[in-house]
C-alpha positions as semicolon CSV with decimal commas, in nm:
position;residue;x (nm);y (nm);z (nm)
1;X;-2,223;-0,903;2,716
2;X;-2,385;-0,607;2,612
3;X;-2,518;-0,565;2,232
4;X;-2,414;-0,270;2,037
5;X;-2,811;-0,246;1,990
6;X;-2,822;-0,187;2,337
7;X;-2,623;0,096;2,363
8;X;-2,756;0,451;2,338
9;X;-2,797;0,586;1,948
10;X;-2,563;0,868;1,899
11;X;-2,250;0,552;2,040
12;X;-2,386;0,327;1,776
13;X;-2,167;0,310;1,452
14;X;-2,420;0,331;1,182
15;X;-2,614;0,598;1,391
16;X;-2,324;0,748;1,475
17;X;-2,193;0,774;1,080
18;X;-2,613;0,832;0,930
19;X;-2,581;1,155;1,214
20;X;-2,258;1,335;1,214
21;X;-2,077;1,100;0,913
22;X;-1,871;0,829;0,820
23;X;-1,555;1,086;0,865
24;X;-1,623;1,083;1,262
25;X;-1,569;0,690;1,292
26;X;-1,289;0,546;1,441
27;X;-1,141;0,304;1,311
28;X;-1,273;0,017;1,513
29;X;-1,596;0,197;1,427
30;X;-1,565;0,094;1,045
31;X;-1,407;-0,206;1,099
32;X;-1,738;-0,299;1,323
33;X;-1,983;-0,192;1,013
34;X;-1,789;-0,403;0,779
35;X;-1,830;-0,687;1,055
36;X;-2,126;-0,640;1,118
37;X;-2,112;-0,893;1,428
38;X;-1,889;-0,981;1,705
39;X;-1,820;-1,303;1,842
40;X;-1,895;-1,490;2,156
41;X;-1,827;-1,263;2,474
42;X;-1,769;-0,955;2,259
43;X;-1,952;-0,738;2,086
44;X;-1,849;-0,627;1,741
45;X;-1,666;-0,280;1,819
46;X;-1,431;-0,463;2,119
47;X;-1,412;-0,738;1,847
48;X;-1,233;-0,482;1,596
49;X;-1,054;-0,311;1,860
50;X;-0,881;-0,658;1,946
51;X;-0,828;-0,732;1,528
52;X;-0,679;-0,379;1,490
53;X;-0,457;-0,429;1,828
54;X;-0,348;-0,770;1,645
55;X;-0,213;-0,624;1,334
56;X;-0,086;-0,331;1,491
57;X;-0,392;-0,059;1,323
58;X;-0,589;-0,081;1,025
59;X;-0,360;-0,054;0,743
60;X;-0,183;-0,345;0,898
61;X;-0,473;-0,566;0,918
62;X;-0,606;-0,482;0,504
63;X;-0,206;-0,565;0,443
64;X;-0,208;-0,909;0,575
65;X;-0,209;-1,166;0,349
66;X;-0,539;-1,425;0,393
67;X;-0,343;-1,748;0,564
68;X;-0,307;-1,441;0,836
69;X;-0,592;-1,366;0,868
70;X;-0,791;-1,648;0,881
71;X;-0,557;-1,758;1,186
72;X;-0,798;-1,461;1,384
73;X;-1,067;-1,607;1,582
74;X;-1,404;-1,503;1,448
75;X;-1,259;-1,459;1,056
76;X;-1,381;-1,697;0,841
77;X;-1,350;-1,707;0,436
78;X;-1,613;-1,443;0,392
79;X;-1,476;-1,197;0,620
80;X;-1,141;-1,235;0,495
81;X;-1,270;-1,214;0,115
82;X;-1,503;-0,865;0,254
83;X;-1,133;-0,773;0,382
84;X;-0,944;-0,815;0,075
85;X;-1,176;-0,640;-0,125
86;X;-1,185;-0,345;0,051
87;X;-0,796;-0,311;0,007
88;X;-0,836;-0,400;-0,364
89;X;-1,091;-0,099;-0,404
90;X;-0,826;0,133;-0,238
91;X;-0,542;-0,004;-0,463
92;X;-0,744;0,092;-0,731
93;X;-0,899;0,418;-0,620
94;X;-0,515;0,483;-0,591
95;X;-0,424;0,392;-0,928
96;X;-0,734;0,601;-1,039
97;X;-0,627;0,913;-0,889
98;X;-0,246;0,863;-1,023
99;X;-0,415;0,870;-1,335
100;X;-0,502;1,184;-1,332
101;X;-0,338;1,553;-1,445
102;X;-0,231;1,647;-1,164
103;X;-0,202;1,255;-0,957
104;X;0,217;1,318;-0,937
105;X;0,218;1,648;-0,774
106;X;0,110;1,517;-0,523
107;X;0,414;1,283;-0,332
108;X;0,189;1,168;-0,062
109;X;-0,058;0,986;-0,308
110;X;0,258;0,792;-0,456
111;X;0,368;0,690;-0,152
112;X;0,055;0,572;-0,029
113;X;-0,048;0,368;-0,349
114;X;0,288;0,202;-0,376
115;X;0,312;0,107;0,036
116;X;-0,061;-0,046;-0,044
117;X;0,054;-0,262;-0,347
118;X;0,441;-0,342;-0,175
119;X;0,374;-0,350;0,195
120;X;0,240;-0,657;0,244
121;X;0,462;-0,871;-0,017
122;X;0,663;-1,138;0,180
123;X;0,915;-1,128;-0,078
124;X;1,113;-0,872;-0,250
125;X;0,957;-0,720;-0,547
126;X;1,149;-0,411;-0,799
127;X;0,860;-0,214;-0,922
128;X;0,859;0,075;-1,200
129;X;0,606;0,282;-1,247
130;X;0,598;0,444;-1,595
131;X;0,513;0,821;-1,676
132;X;0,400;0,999;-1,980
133;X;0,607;1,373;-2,055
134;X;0,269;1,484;-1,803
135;X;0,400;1,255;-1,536
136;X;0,065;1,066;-1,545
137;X;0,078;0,684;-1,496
138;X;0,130;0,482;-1,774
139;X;0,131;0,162;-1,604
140;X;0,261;-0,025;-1,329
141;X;0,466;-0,313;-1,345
142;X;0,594;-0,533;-1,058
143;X;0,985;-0,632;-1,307
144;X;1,107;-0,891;-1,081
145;X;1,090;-1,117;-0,785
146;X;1,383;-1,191;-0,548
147;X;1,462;-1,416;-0,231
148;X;1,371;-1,212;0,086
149;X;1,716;-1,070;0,096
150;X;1,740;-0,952;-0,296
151;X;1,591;-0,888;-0,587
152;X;1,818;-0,892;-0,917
153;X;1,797;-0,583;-1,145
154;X;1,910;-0,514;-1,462
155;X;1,923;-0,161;-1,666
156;X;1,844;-0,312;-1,986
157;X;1,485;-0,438;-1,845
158;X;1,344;-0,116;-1,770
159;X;1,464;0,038;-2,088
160;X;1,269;-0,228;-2,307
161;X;0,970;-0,145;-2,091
162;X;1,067;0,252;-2,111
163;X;1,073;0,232;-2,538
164;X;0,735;0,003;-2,567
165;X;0,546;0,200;-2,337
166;X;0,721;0,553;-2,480
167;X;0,754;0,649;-2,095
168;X;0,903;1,011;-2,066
169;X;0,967;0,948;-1,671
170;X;0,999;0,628;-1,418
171;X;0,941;0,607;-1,022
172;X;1,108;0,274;-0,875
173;X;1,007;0,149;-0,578
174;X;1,078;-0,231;-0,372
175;X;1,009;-0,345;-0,028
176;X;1,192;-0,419;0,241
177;X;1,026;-0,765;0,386
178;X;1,239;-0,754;0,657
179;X;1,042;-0,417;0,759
180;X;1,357;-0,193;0,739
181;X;1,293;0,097;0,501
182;X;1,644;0,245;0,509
183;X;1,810;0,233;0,202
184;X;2,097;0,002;0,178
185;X;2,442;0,065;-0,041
186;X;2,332;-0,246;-0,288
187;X;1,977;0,020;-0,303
188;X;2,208;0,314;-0,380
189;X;2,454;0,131;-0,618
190;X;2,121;0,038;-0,818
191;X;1,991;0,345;-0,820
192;X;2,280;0,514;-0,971
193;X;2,289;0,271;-1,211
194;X;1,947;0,264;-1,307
195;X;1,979;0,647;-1,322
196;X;2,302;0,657;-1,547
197;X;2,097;0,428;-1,808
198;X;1,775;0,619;-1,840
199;X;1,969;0,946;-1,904
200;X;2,134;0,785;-2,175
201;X;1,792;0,773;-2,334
202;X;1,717;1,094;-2,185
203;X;1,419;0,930;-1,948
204;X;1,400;1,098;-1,603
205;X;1,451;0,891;-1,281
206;X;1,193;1,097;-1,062
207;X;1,257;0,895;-0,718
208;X;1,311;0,525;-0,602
209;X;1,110;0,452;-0,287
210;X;1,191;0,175;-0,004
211;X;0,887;0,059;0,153
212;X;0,937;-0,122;0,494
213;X;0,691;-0,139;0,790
214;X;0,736;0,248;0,908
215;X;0,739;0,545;0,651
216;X;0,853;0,493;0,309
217;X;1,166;0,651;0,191
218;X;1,222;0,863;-0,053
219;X;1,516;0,889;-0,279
220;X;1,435;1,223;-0,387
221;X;1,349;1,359;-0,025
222;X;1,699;1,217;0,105
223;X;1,916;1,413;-0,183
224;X;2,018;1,045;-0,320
225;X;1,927;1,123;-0,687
């Protein structure tokens, strides 16, 4: 097997990323700097091309819970902790930039922070995600837990967290775990509910959004608000 210190200096990850930058890696490049060594009969950028081939690309593999991952030859306890934290510091670079003035007009940011937090859940979880009149996040708050086929919701819930958090606007979101992010009739029926409620305390219901193992769904993007 060949070293990655044998190879020429410009196909070396950190040479490659100290020369032209870290946005020219692929991903098995990062995943190999994290590493920082392969295992027997690989070196460590074949290594992370087999991890990310496992778990289907990168977001895949920071999703998986730790029992997963430690079932991967080669990743031990400290890899898998090295893993987890680099998913927590994108959860909460996330959270960060929601934060901000202008964190909600931008849909894509949403969507991404809530398939990092929901994806990888092997249960149902309802989430609500309260705004101030600016549409900047309040806080986050996973409501309840279900069985893998449903999770129980009730109007009266997210009003109690609406008045002691003096929200202005909510974003809902649950997973799918079966990895189907097409809204279901019991997801509609909810939503409508959920919807009819706030009004009555004149709280906006900006979007609900399914997140399966494709592309989340949006309520709002479908016309089902």
């Amino acid at each position: 097997m060949t070293s990655v210190k044998d190879w020429p200096a410009a196909e070396r990850p950190r040479e490659k990323m100290a020369e032209l930058g870290v946005a020219t890696l692929t991903d098995a490049e990062l995943l190999a700097i994290l590493l920082g060594t392969g295992i027997r009969g690989k070196d460590v950028v074949a290594y992370s091309r087999d991890l990310l081939g496992a778990f289907d690309g990168l977001g895949g593999m920071l999703a998986a819970s730790a029992d997963v991952l430690l079932e991967q030859p080669g990743l031990g306890p400290a890899r898998v902790m090295q893993l987890q934290v680099v998913m927590e510091i994108s959860r909460r670079y996330l959270a960060c930039q929601l934060r901000r003035d202008d964190g909600f007009t931008q849909p894509a940011m949403v969507r991404d922070y809530l398939t990092a937090q929901l994806r990888h859940q092997q249960r149902e979880i309802f989430v609500v995600l309260l705004l101030d009149s600016q549409h900047r996040l309040l806080k986050y708050v996973e409501l309840f837990q279900g069985t893998i086929n449903a999770a129980p919701v009730y109007p009266r819930e997210i009003i109690k967290l609406v008045m002691q958090h003096n929200a202005a606007a909510v974003i809902l979101a649950h997973n799918h775990p079966s990895g189907v992010a097409e809204p279901s009739q019991a997801d509609q029926r909810v939503t409508e509910r959920l919807k009819r409620a706030l009004s009555m305390i004149d709280v906006a219901l900006l979007d609900h959004f399914v997140i399966g193992a494709g592309t989340p769904v949006s309520f709002a993007e479908r016309g089902l608000l």
